[in-house]
PDB file as gemmi writes it, atoms N, CA and C in Angstrom:
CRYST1    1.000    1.000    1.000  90.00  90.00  90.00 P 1                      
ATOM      1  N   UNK A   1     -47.953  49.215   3.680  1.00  0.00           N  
ATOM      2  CA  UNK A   1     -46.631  49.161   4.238  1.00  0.00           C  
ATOM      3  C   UNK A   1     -46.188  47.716   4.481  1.00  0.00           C  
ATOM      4  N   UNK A   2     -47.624  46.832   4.859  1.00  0.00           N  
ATOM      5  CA  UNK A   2     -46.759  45.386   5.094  1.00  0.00           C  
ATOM      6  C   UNK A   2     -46.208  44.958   3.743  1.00  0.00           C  
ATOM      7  N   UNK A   3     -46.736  45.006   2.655  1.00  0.00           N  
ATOM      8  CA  UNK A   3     -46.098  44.594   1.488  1.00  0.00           C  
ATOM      9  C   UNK A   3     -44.814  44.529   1.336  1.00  0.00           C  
ATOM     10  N   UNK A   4     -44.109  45.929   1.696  1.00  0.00           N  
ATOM     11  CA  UNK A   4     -43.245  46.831   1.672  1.00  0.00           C  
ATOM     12  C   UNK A   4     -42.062  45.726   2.437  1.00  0.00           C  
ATOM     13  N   UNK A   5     -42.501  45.363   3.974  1.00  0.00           N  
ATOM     14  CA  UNK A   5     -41.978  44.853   4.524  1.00  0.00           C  
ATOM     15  C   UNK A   5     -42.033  43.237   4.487  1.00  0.00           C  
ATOM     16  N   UNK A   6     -42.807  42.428   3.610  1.00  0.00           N  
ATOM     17  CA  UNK A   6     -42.667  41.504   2.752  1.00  0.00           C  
ATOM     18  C   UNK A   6     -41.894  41.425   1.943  1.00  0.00           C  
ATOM     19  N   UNK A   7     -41.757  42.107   1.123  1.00  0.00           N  
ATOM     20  CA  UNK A   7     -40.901  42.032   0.111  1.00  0.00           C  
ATOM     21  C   UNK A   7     -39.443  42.276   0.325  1.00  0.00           C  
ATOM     22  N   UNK A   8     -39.465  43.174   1.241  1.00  0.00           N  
ATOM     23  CA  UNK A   8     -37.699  42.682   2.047  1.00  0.00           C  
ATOM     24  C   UNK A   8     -37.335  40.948   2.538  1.00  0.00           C  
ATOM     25  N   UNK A   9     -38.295  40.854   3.158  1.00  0.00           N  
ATOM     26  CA  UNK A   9     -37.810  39.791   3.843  1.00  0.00           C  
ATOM     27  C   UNK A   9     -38.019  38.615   3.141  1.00  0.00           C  
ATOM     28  N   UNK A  10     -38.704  39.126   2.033  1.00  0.00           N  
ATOM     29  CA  UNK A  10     -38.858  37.789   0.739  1.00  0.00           C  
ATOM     30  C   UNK A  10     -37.084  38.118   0.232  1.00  0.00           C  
ATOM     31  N   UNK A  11     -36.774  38.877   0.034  1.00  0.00           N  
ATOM     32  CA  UNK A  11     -35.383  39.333  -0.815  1.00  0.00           C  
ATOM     33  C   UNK A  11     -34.600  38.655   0.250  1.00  0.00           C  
ATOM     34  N   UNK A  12     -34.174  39.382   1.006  1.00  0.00           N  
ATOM     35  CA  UNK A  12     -33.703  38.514   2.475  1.00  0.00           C  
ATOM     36  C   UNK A  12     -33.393  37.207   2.412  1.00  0.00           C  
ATOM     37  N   UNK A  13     -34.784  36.945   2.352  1.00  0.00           N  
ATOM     38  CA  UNK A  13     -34.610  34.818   2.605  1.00  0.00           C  
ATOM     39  C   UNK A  13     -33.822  34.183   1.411  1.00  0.00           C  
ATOM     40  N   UNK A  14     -34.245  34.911   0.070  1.00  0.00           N  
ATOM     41  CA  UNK A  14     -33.996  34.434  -0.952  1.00  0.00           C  
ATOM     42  C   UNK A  14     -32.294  34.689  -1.036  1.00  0.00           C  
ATOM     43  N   UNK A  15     -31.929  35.739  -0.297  1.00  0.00           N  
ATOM     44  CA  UNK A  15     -30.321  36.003  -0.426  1.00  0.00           C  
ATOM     45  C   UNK A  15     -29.908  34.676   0.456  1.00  0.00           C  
ATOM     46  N   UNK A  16     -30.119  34.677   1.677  1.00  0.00           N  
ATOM     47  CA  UNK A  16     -29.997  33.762   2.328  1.00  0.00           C  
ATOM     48  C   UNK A  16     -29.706  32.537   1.810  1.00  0.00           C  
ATOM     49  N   UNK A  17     -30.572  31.952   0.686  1.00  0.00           N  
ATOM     50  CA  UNK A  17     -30.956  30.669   0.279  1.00  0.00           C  
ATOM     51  C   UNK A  17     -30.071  30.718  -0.239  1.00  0.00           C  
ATOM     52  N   UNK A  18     -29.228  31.934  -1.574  1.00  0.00           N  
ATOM     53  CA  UNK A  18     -28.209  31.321  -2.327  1.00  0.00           C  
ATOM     54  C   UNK A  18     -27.053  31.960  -1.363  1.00  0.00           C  
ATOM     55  N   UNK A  19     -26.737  32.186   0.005  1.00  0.00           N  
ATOM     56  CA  UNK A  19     -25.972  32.286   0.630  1.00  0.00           C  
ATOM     57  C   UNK A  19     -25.457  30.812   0.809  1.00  0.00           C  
ATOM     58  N   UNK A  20     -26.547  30.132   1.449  1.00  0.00           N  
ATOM     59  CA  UNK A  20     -26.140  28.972   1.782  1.00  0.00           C  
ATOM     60  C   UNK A  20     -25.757  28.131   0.727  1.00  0.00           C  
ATOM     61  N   UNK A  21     -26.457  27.932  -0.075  1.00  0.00           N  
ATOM     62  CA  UNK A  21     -26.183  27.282  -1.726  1.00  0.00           C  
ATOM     63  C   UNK A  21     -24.746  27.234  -2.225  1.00  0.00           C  
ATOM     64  N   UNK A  22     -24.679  28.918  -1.911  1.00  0.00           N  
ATOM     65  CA  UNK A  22     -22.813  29.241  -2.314  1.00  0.00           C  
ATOM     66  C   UNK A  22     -22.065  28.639  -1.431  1.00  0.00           C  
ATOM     67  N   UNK A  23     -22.439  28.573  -0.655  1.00  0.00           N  
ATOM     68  CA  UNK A  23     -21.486  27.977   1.026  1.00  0.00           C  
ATOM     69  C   UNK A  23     -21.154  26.810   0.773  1.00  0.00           C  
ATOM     70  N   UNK A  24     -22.303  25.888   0.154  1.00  0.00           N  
ATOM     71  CA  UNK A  24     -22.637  24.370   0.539  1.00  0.00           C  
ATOM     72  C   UNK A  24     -21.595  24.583  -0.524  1.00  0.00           C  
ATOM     73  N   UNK A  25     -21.981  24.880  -2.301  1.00  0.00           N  
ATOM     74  CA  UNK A  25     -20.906  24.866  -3.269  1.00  0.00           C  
ATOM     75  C   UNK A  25     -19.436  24.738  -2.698  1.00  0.00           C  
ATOM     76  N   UNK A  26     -18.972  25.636  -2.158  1.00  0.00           N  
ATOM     77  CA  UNK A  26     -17.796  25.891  -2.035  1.00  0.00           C  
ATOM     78  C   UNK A  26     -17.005  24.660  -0.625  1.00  0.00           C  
ATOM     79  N   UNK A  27     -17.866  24.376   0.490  1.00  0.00           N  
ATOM     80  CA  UNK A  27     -17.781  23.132   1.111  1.00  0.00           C  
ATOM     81  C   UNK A  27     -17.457  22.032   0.079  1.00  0.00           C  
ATOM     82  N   UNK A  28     -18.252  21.864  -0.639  1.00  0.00           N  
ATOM     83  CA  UNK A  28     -17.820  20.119  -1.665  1.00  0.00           C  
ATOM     84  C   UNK A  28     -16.854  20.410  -2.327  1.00  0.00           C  
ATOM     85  N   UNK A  29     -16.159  21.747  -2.885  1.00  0.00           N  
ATOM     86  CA  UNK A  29     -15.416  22.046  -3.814  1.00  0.00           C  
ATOM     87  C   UNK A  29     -14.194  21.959  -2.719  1.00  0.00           C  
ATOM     88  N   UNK A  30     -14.156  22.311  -1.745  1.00  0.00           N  
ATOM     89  CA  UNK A  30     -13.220  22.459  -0.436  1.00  0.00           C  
ATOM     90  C   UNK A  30     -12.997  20.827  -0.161  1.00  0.00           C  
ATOM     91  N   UNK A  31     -13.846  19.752   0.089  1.00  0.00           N  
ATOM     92  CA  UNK A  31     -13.555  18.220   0.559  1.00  0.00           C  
ATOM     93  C   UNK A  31     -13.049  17.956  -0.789  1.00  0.00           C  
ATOM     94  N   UNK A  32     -13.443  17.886  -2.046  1.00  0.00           N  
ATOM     95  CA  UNK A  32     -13.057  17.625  -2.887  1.00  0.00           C  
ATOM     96  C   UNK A  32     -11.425  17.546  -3.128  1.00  0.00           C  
ATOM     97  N   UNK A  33     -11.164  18.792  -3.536  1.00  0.00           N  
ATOM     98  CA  UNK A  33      -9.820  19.476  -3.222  1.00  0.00           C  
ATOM     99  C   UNK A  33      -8.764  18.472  -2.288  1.00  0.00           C  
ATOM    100  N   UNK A  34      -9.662  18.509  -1.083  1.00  0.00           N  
ATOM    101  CA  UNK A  34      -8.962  17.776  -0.056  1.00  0.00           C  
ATOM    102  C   UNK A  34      -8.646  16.412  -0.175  1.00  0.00           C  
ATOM    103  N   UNK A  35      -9.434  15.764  -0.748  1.00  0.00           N  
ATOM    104  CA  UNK A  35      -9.342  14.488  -0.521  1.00  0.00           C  
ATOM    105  C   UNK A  35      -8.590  14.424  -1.941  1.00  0.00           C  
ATOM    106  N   UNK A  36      -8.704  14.804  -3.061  1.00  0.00           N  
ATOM    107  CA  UNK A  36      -7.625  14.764  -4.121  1.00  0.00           C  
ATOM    108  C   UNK A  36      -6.038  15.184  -3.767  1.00  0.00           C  
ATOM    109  N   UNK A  37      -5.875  15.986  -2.679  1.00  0.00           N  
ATOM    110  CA  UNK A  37      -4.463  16.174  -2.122  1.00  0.00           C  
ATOM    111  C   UNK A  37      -4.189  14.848  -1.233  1.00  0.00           C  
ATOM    112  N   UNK A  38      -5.291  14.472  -0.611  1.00  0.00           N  
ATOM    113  CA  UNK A  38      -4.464  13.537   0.437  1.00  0.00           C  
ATOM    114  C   UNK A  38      -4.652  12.444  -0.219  1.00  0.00           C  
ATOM    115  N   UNK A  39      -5.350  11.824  -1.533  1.00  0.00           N  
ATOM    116  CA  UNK A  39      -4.681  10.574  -1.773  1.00  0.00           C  
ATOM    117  C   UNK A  39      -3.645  10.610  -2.409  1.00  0.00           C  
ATOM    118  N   UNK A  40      -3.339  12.171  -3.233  1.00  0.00           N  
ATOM    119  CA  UNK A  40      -2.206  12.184  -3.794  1.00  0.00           C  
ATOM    120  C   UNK A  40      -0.992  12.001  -3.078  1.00  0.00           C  
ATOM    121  N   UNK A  41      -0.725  12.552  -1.622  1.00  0.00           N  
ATOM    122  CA  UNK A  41      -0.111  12.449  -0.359  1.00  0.00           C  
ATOM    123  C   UNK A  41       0.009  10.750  -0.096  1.00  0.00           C  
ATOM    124  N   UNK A  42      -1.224  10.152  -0.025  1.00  0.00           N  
ATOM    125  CA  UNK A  42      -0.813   8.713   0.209  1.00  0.00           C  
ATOM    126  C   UNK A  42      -0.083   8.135  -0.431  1.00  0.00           C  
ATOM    127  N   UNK A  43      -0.406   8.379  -2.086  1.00  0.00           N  
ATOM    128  CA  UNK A  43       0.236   8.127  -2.981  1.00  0.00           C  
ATOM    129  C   UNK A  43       1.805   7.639  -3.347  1.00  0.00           C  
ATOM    130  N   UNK A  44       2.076   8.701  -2.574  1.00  0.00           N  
ATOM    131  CA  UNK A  44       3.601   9.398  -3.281  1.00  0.00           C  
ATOM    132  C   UNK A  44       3.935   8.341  -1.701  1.00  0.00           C  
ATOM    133  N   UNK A  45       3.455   8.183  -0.452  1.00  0.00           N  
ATOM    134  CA  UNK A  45       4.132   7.423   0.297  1.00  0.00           C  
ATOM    135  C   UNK A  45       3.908   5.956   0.304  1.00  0.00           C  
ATOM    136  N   UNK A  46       3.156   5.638  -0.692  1.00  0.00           N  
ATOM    137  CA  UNK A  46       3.523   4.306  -1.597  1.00  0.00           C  
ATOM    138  C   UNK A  46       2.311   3.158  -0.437  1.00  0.00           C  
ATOM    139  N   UNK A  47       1.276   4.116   0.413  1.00  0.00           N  
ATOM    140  CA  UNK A  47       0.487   3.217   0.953  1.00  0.00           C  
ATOM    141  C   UNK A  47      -0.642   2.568   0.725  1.00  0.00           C  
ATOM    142  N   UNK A  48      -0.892   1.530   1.377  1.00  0.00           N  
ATOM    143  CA  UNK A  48      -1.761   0.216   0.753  1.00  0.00           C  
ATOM    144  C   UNK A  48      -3.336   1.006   1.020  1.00  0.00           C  
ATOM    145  N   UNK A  49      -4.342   0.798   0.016  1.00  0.00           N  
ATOM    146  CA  UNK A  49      -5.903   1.126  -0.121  1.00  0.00           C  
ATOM    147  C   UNK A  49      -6.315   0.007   1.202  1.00  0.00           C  
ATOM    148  N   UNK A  50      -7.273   0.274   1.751  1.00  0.00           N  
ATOM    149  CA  UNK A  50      -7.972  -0.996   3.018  1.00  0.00           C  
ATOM    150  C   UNK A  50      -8.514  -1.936   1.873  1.00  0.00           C  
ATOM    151  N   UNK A  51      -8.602  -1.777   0.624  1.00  0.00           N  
ATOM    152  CA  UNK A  51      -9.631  -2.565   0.090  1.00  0.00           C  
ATOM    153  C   UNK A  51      -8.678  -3.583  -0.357  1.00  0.00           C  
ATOM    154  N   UNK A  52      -7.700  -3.288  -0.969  1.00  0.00           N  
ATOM    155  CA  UNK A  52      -6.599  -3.719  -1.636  1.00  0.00           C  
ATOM    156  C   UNK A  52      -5.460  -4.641  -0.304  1.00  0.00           C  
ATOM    157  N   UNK A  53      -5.705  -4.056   0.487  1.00  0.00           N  
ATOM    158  CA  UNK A  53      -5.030  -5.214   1.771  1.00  0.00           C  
ATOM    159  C   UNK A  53      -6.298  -5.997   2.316  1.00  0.00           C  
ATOM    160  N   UNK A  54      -7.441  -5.708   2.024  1.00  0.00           N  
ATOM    161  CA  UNK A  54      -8.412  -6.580   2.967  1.00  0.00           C  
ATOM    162  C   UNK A  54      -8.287  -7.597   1.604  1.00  0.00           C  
ATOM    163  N   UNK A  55      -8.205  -7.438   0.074  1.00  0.00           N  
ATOM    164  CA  UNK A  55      -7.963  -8.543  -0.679  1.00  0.00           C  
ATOM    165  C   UNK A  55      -7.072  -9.267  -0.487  1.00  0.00           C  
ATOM    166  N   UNK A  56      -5.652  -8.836  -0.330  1.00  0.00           N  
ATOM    167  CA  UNK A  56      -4.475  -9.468  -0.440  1.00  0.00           C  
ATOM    168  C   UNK A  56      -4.696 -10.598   1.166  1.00  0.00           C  
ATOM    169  N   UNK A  57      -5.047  -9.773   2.262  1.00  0.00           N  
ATOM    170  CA  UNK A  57      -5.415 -10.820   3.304  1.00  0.00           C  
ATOM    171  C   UNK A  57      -5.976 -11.668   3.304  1.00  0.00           C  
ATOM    172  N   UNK A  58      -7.405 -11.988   1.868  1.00  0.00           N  
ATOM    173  CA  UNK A  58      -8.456 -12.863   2.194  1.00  0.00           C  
ATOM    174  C   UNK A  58      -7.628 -13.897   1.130  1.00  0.00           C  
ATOM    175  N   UNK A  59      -6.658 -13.357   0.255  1.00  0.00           N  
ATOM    176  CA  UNK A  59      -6.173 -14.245  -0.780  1.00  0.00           C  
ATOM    177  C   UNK A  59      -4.876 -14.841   0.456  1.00  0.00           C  
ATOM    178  N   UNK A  60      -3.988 -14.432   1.096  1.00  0.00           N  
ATOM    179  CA  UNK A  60      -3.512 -15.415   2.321  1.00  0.00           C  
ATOM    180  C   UNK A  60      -4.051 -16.265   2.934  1.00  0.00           C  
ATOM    181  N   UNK A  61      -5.033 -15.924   3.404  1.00  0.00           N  
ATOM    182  CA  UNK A  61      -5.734 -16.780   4.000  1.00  0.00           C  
ATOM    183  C   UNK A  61      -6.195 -17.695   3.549  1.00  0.00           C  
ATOM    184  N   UNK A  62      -6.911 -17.961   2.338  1.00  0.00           N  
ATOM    185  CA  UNK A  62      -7.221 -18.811   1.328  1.00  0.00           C  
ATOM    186  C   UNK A  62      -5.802 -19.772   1.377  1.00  0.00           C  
ATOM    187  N   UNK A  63      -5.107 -18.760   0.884  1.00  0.00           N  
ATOM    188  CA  UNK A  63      -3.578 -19.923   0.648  1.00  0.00           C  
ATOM    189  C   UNK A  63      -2.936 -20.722   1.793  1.00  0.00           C  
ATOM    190  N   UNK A  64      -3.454 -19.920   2.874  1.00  0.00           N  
ATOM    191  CA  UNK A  64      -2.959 -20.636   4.235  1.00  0.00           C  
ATOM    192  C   UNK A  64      -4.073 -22.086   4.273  1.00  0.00           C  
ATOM    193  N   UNK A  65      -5.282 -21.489   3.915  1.00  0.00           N  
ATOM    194  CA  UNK A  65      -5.986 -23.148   4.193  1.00  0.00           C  
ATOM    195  C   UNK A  65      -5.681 -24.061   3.513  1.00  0.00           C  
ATOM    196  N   UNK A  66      -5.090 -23.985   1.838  1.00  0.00           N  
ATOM    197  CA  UNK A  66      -4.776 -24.379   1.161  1.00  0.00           C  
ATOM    198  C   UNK A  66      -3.857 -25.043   1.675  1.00  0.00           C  
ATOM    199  N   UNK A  67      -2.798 -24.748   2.126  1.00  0.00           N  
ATOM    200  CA  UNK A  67      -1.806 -25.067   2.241  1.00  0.00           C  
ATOM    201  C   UNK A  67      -1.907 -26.273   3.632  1.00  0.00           C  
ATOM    202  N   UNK A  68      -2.863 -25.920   4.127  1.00  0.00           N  
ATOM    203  CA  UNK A  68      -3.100 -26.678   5.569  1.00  0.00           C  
ATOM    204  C   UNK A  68      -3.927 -28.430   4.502  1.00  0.00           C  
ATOM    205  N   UNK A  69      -4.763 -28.184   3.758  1.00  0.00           N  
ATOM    206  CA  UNK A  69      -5.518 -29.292   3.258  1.00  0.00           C  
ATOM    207  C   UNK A  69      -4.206 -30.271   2.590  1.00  0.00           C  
ATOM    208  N   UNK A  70      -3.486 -29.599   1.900  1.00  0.00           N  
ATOM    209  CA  UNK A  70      -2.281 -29.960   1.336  1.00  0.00           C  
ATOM    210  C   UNK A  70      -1.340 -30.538   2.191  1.00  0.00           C  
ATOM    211  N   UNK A  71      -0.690 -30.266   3.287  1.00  0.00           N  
ATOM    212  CA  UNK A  71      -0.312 -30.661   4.051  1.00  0.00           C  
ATOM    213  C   UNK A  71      -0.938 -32.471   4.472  1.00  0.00           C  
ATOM    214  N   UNK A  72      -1.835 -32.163   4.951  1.00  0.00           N  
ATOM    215  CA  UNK A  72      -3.114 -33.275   5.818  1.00  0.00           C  
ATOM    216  C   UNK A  72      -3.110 -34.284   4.432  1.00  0.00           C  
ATOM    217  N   UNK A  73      -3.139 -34.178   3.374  1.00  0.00           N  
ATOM    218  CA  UNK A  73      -3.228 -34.753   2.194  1.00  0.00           C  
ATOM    219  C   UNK A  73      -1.618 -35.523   2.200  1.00  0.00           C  
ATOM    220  N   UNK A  74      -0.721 -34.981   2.329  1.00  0.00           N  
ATOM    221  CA  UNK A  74       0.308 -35.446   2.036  1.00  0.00           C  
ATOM    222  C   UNK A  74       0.804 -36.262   3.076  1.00  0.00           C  
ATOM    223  N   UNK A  75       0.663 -35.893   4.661  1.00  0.00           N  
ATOM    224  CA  UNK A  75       0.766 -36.748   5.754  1.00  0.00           C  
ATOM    225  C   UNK A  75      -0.281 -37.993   5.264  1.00  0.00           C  
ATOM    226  N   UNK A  76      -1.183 -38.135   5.237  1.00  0.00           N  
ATOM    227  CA  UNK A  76      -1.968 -38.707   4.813  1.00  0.00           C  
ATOM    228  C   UNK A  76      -1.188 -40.040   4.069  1.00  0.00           C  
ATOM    229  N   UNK A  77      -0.627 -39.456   2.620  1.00  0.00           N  
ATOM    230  CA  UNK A  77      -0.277 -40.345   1.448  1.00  0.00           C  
ATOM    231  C   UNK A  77       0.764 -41.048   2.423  1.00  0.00           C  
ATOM    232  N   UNK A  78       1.997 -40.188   2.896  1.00  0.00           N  
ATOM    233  CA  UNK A  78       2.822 -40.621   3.275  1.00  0.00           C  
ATOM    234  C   UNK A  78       2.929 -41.835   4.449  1.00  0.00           C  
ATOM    235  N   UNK A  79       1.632 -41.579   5.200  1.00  0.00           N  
ATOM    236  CA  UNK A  79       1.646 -43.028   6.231  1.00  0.00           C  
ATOM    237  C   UNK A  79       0.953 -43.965   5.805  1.00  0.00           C  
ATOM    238  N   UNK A  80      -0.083 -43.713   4.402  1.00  0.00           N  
ATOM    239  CA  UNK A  80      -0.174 -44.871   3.466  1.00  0.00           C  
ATOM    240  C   UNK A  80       0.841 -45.729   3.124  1.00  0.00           C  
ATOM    241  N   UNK A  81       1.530 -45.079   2.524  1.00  0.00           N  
ATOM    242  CA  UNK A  81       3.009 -45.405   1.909  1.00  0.00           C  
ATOM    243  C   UNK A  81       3.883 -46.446   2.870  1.00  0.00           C  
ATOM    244  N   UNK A  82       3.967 -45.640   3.826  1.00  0.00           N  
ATOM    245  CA  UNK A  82       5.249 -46.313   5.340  1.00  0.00           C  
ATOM    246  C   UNK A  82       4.423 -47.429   5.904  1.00  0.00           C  
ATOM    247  N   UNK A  83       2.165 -47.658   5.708  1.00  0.00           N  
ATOM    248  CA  UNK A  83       2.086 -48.487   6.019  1.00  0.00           C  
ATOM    249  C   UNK A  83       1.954 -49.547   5.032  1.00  0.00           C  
ATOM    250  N   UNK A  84       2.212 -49.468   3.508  1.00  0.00           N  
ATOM    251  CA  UNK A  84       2.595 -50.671   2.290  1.00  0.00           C  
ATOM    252  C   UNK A  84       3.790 -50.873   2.447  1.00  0.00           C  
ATOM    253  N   UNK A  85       4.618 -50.132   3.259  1.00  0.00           N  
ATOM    254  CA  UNK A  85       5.854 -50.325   3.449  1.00  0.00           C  
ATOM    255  C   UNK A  85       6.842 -51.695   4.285  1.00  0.00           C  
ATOM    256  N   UNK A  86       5.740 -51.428   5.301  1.00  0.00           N  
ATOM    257  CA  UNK A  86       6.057 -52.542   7.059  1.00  0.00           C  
ATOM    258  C   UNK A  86       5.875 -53.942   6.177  1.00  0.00           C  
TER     259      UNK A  86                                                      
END                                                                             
């Protein structure tokens, strides 16, 4: 009789296993889904990726120092200049 009642609960577990299996399936197929609607959603409202503004910020910033060395360079020339000037 234990056999009997082995072999259920072998069937059992094993339903179980592709219970969950199917579950998990249908979870990734479910985020999936989701996240293909909501970038399409971002999309269409024309908003910026973090990756794509954390570039565009590090390329400002760059240009801002740039622009600061450039500056200091040109004050620079210029009181050269005003002092060949005196």
């Amino acid at each position: 009789m234990t056999t009997g009642t082995n072999r259920i609960m072998d069937e059992f577990a094993k339903l179980m296993t592709d219970a969950a299996g199917a579950a998990q399936g249908i979870r990734k197929e479910a985020e999936t889904a989701f996240h293909a609607q909501a970038e399409r959603w971002l999309n269409s409202l024309d908003v910026v990726r973090r990756e794509e503004f954390d570039i565009v910020r590090e390329m400002a910033v760059k240009a801002l120092d740039e622009n600061e060395a450039l500056r200091a360079k040109v004050e620079a020339l210029e009181a050269q200049l005003a002092a060949k000037g005196k």
